[in-house]
C-alpha positions in Angstrom: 101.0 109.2 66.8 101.5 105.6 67.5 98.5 103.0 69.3 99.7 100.6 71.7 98.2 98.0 74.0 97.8 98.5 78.1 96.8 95.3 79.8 95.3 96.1 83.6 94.2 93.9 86.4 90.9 95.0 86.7 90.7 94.5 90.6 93.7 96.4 92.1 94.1 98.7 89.4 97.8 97.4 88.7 99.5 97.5 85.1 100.2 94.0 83.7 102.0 95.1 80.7 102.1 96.8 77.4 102.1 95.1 74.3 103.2 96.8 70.8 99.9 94.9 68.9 96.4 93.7 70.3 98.2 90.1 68.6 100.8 90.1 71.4 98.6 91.1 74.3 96.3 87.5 73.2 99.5 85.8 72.9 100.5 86.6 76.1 96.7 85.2 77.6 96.9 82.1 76.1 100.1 81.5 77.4 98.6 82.4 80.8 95.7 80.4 80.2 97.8 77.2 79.3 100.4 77.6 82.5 97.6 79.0 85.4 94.0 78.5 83.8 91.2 80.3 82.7 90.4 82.2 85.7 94.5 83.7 86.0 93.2 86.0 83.5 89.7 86.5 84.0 90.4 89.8 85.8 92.3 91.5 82.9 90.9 94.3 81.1 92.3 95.7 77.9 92.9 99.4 76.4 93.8 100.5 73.5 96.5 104.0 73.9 97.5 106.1 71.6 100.8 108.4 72.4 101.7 111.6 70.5 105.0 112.1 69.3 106.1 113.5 72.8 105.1 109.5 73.9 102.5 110.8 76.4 99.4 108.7 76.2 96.6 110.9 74.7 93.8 109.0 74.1 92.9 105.1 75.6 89.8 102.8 74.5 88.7 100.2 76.1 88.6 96.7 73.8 87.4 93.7 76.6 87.8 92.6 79.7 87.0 89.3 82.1 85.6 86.3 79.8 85.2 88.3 76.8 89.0 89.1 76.8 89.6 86.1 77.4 87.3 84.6 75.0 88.8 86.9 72.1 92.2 85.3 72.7 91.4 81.7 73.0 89.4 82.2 69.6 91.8 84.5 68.2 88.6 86.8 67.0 89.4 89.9 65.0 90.1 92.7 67.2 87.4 95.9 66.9 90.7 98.3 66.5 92.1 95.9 63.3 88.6 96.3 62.2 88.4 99.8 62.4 91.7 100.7 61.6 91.2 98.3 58.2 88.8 101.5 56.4 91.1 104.2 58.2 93.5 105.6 55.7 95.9 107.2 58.1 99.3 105.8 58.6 99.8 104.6 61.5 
């Protein structure tokens, strides 16, 4: 199994992107956020997947969304999935 990032627009419902690391996916924002403003990407919400090894998405949980998301890539906070995944002893 292998996580992965989804990035939505929260108002139609439309996939942004994907993003191999939750790193990437705040990358992306503040690229966004330098080019078009704060409010380009106040509408995002972000998800954490996770696809077996048939790459069908299996499981998905939520991180942020709107000003938080935002918020979290302007600071560059620790993600809640780095946290969690720093005490898990699978291999990823």
């Amino acid at each position: 199994m292998s996580d992965f990032y989804i990035l939505w627009e929260n108002q139609t419902a439309n996939m942004v992107g994907d993003f191999d690391t939750e790193e990437d996916v705040y990358a992306f924002l503040r690229r966004n956020v330098a080019e078009f403003g704060r409010d380009a990407v106040s509408t995002l919400l972000l998800v954490r997947a996770r696809n077996d090894d048939d790459s069908d998405v299996t499981d998905e949980e939520f991180v942020a969304e709107g000003s938080d998301l935002v918020d979290r890539a302007l600071a560059d906070l620790p993600s809640v999935s780095s946290s969690r995944r720093a005490g898990d002893n699978r291999s990823a």
